[in-house]
N, C-alpha and C positions, 0 to 999 in steps of 0.2 A: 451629105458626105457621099463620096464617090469609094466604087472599089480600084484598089490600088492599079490593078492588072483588069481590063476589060472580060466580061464572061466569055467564052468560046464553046462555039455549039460543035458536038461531039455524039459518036455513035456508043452509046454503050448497051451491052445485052440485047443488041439489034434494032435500038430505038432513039431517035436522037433526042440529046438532053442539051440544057446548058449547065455550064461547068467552070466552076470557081478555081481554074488550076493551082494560085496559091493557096489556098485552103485545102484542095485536093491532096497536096500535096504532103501536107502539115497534117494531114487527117490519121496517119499510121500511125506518127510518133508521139500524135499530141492527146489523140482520143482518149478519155478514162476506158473505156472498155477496152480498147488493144493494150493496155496495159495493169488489167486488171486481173487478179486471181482466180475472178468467177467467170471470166469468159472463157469457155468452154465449146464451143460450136461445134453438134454433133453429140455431145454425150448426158445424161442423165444427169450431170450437175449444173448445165450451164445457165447461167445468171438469168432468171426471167423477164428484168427488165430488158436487157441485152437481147435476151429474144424477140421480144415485144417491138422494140424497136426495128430490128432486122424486118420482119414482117410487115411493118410500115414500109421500110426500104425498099422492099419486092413489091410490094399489092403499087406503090406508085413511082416507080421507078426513079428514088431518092436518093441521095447520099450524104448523112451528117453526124459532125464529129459532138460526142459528145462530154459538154464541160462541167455539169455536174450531175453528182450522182450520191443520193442517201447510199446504196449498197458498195461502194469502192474500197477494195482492198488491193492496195499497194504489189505487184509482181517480184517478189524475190528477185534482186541481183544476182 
Protein backbone atom coordinates (compact mmCIF):
# COMPACT_ATOMS: atom_id res chain seq x y z
CA UNK A 1 0.00 0.00 0.00
CA UNK A 2 1.28 3.33 -1.09
CA UNK A 3 0.81 6.75 0.60
CA UNK A 4 -1.82 8.76 -0.90
CA UNK A 5 0.30 12.09 -1.37
CA UNK A 6 4.12 11.31 -2.07
CA UNK A 7 6.61 12.36 1.13
CA UNK A 8 8.30 15.70 0.55
CA UNK A 9 11.74 16.50 2.05
CA UNK A 10 11.42 19.73 4.05
CA UNK A 11 13.59 21.88 6.36
CA UNK A 12 12.41 21.84 9.77
CA UNK A 13 14.20 23.35 13.09
CA UNK A 14 17.06 23.67 10.70
CA UNK A 15 17.50 20.02 9.56
CA UNK A 16 15.87 18.36 6.73
CA UNK A 17 13.19 15.78 7.21
CA UNK A 18 10.81 13.95 5.28
CA UNK A 19 7.29 14.88 5.71
CA UNK A 20 3.89 13.24 5.33
CA UNK A 21 2.03 16.62 4.53
CA UNK A 22 -1.48 14.96 4.77
CA UNK A 23 -0.98 13.72 7.95
CA UNK A 24 1.03 16.80 8.88
CA UNK A 25 -1.75 18.38 8.39
CA UNK A 26 -4.49 16.30 10.10
CA UNK A 27 -1.97 16.17 13.03
CA UNK A 28 -3.51 19.51 15.01
CA UNK A 29 -7.01 18.57 14.70
CA UNK A 30 -6.89 14.83 14.92
CA UNK A 31 -4.06 14.21 17.60
CA UNK A 32 -5.49 12.99 21.28
CA UNK A 33 -3.16 15.12 22.93
CA UNK A 34 -4.00 18.66 21.11
CA UNK A 35 -7.05 17.87 22.21
CA UNK A 36 -6.88 16.68 25.45
CA UNK A 37 -7.38 18.20 29.08
CA UNK A 38 -3.94 17.15 30.34
CA UNK A 39 -1.95 18.69 27.66
CA UNK A 40 -0.43 21.42 29.29
CA UNK A 41 3.02 22.31 27.74
CA UNK A 42 4.97 24.34 30.21
CA UNK A 43 3.30 23.96 33.44
CA UNK A 44 3.31 21.56 36.31
CA UNK A 45 0.22 19.61 35.30
CA UNK A 46 1.08 18.51 32.03
CA UNK A 47 0.28 14.97 30.93
CA UNK A 48 3.59 12.90 31.31
CA UNK A 49 2.87 10.76 28.59
CA UNK A 50 2.59 13.79 26.43
CA UNK A 51 5.79 14.90 27.70
CA UNK A 52 7.49 11.63 27.09
CA UNK A 53 6.50 11.76 23.93
CA UNK A 54 7.55 15.37 22.99
CA UNK A 55 11.08 14.37 24.14
CA UNK A 56 11.26 11.69 21.65
CA UNK A 57 10.05 14.29 19.11
CA UNK A 58 13.11 16.63 19.89
CA UNK A 59 16.12 14.13 20.81
CA UNK A 60 15.11 12.69 16.95
CA UNK A 61 13.83 15.14 15.14
CA UNK A 62 10.06 13.48 14.76
CA UNK A 63 6.62 14.39 14.37
CA UNK A 64 3.53 12.11 15.32
CA UNK A 65 0.06 12.18 15.96
CA UNK A 66 -1.11 10.43 18.47
CA UNK A 67 -4.23 7.84 18.29
CA UNK A 68 -4.38 6.11 21.36
CA UNK A 69 -3.98 7.03 24.66
CA UNK A 70 -5.00 5.11 28.44
CA UNK A 71 -4.63 8.84 29.92
CA UNK A 72 -7.30 10.88 27.47
CA UNK A 73 -9.69 13.28 28.63
CA UNK A 74 -11.83 14.79 26.27
CA UNK A 75 -11.29 19.19 26.04
CA UNK A 76 -14.42 20.97 27.04
CA UNK A 77 -16.29 22.60 24.16
Amino acid sequence: MAMEKPAEAQTHFGNLVWVNTKMDALRESECLCMNCELFKPNTDGHCRIAAAGYALCRLTNISFAVTRCPAFIPKAP
